[in-house]
C-alpha positions, -999 to +999 in steps of 0.1 A: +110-218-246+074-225-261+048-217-239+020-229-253+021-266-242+019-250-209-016-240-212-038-251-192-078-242-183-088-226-152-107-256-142-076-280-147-056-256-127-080-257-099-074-296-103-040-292-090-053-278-054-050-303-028-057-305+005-040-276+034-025-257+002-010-224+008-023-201-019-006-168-026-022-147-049-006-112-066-013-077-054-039-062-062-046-056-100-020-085-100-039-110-087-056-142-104-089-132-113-098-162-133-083-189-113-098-167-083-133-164-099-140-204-098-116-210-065-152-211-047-158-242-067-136-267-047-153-255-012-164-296-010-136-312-029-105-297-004-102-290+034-078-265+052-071-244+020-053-209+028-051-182+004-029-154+009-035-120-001-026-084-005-048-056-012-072-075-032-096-057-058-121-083-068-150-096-045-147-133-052-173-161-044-149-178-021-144-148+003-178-138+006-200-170+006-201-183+043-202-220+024-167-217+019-155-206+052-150-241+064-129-244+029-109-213+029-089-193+053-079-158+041-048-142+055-044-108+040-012-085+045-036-054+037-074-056+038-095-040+013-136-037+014-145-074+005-119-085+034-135-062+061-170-073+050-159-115+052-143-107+091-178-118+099-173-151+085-146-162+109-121-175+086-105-140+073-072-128+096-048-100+096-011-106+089+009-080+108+040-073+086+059-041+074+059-041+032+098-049+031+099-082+046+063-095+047+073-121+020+102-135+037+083-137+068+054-152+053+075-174+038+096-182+073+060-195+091+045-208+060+057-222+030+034-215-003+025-242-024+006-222-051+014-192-070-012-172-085-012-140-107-011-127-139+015-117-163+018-101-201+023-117-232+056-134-235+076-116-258+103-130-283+128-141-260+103-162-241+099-141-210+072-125-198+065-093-172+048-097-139+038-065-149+022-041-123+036-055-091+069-071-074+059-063-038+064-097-029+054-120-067+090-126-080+102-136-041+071-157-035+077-173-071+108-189-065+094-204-030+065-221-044+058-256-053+034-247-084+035-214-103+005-206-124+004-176-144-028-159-162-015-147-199-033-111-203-034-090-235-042-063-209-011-065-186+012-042-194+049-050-199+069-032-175+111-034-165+130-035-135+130-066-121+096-088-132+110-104-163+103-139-157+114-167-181+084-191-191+110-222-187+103-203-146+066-213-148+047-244-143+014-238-163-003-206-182-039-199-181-050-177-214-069-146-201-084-114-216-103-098-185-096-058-180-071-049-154-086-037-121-083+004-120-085+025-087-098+060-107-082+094-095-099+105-059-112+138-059-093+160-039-116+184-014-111+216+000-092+197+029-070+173+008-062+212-011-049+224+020-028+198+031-011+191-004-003+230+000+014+230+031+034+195+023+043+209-012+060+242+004+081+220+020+091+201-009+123+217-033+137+213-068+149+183-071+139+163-046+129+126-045+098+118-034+072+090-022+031+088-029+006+068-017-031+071-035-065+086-024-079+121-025-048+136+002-017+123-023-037+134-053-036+167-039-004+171-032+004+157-064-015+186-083+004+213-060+034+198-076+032+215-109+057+236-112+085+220-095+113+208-114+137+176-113+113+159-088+127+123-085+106+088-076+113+061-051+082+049-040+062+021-025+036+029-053+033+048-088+000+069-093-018+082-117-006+113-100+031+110-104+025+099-141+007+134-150+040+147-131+062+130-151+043+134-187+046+175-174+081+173-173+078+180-133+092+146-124+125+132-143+146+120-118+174+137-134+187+151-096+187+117-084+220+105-068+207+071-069+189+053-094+195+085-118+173+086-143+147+058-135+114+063-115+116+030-086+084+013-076+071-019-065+038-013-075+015+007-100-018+012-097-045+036-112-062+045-143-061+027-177-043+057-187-016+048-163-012+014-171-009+025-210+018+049-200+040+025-182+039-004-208+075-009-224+088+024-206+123+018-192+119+051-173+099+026-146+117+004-126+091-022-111+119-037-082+115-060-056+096-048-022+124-057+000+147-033-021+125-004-024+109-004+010+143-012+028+149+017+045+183+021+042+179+018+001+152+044+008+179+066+029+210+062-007+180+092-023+192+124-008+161+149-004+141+118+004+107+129+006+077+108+021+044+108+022+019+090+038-018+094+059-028+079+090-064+073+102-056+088+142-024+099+160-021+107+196-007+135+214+026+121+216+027+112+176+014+078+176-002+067+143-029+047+140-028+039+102-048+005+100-074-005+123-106+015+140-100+003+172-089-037+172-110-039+141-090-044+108-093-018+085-063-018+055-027-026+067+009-017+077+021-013+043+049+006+038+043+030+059+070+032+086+096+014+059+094+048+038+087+075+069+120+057+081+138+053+054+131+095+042+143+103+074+178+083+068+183+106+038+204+137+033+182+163+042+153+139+041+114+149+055+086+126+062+053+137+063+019+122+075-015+138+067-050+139+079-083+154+083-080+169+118-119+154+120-140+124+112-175+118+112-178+084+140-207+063+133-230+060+165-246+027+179-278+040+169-262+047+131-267+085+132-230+100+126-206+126+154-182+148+147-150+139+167-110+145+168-083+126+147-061+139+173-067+126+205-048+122+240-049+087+234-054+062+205-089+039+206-088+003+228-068-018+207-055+003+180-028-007+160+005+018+163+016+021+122+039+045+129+061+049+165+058+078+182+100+074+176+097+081+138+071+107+134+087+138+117+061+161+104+024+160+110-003+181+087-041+184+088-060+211+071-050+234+097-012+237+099+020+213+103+035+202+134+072+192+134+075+167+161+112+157+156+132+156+189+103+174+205+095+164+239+059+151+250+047+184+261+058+198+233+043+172+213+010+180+230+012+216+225+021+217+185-007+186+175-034+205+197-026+238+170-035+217+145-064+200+155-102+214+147-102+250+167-135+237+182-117+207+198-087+223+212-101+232+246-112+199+252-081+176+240-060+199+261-081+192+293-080+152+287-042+156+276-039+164+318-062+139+330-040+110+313-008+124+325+002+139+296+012+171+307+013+186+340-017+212+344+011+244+352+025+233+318-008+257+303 
């Protein structure tokens, strides 16, 4: 179980790439940043090379030099700045997909050939930890034809289910580059607001789901003083880690998984990834089991959490794209606002500002509605109108469960910006929402 005659450099791994691959890198802080870093090098040595990704953090030479567009296709299950920026170069596409099975049905239309990621030190026994994700690694692992691995000092060694034995991996690259970190958002007087409505509705005891960004970092702060707060989430925060260090979150009043914060991924500080090396209080499972949503429905008090970028009047969620343009992704979105609502007296919540500020044609900046009668030309629905349960912006929640359309209309329109109310409820008639003796 001797690694080290596995060990290979980064240019003999980029050797092994051959024509029409199918590279699949890891999530996020996850991903291959060596290997990635020189990928760019091949663009006239291969043809017809995809690389899959998911949430990537580094801006790599192969995704932004237009050289390598007639090299590299880039398919990403959730877009991040770089990705947006490279739409341009006509080689970078969306892959539709909820969290829980966008590995299997990647692998269903296209098999991977290459493996990328990175991985901590192998330990005693000869196995190593995939560390800070197993959205989709471990599944895409034992489906590809190569699996190269990037040793990192930096990687912390996490539990659950991203042990992998070295005798499990074709060829180690030696690495000592720092881990990507996403630093806490600061929360504004809006984010303070919503994270004090959502909390109120959060008990002792209950099990609950994050995402990251200045809206869950709020309602992670109007946490403290809970008690017996349990995890089951698509990702681990910095957030939830101050919760659990302050004895807020202990998953002690879980009914299932009792005693073990469940995740598929963790991202944040270097203060969280310190905290969650060698702690067996983090499971680190397998995004098909976390984000099914009937696992999700086993946690009684199930409580989730997400934001959305528009919703309509009758609770449509646009979460992803402005307009048709790609913005992030699906994620887990409706796996965990579905899933929450499966559970014994489960909630699911989604937040926004009730306002943006929409960038004109002549670049000058207007205010307008995140509530709106209806959603922009070709936005995505995250979220169906079917599973919305409770809706929050800065001014008030709206519990859309069972309600009807004009009901709907009515309860989002008391949440929207005061100054916008008027006008939302005159365009709400002239789509058909409502009839005009319904106000």
């Amino acid at each position: 179980m001797d690694y080290k005659n596995k060990i290979i450099t980064v240019e003999k791994a980029l050797s092994l790439v051959k024509n029409d691959d199918h590279i699949v890198s890891g999530l996020a802080p996850s991903e291959g940043a060596a290997f990635l870093s020189q990928l760019h090098t091949l663009k006239n040595k291969v043809k017809n090379v995809t690389v899959t990704t998911c949430l990537p953090l580094g801006s790599f030479e192969y995704m932004t030099d237009p050289d390598c567009a007639d090299t590299f296709n880039q398919d990403g299950w959730f877009f991040t700045p770089t990705l947006r920026k490279s739409l341009k170069l006509g080689n970078v596409s969306y892959v539709p997909q909820h969290l829980s099975s966008a590995a299997t049905k990647r692998v269903y239309h296209i098999k991977p050939t290459i493996y990328i990621g990175n991985c901590s030190m192998p330990d005693k026994h000869g196995y190593v930890s995939l560390g800070l994700s197993n959205t989709y690694e471990k599944y895409i692992i034992e489906k590809s034809d190569l699996v190269i691995l990037e040793i990192n000092p930096n990687v912390p060694r996490t539990f659950g289910d991203v042990e992998l034995s070295v005798n499990d991996v074709n060829y180690f690259i030696e690495a000592d580059y720092p881990i990507p970190e996403i630093p806490d958002a600061n929360s504004n007087e809006k984010d303070i607001l919503i994270g004090k409505y959502i909390a109120d509705y959060i008990n002792d005891g209950d099990c609950i789901q994050l995402g990251i960004g200045g809206i869950p970092n709020a309602v992670a702060s109007s946490l403290f003083g809970k008690k017996r707060l349990g995890v089951h989430t698509e990702l681990f925060s910095t957030g939830m880690m101050k919760l659990t260090q302050a004895g807020v979150i202990d998953n002690s009043a879980k009914n299932f998984n009792r005693g073990k914060a469940v995740t598929t991924m963790i991202i944040g500080t270097r203060e969280l990834y310190d905290f969650v090396d060698d702690n067996p209080g983090i499971m680190v499972l397998d995004g098909k089991y976390t984000n099914d949503y009937y696992v999700i429905g086993k946690n009684d008090n199930m409580v989730s959490i997400n934001t959305t970028l528009e919703i309509d009047l009758t609770g449509q969620c646009c979460s992803e794209s402005l307009g048709s343009v790609q913005f992030s992704g699906s994620g887990g979105q409706a796996d965990t606002a579905i899933g929450a609502q499966k559970s014994k007296n489960g909630r699911s919540f989604i937040a926004l500002y009730s306002t943006a500020m929409a960038k004109n044609p002549d670049g000058s900046r207007t205010e307008v509605s995140k509530i709106v009668p209806q959603l922009k030309t070709g936005a995505a629905v995250t979220l169906s109108r079917n599973d919305v349960h409770y809706v929050v912006t800065e001014y008030g929640v709206a519990d859309l469960r069972g309600c009807n359309v004009r009901e709907r209309v009515n309860r989002l329109i008391n949440i929207a910006h005061p100054k916008f109310r008027e006008e939302i409820l005159r365009q709400a008639y002239e789509v058909g929402l409502i009839a005009k003796k319904a106000y």
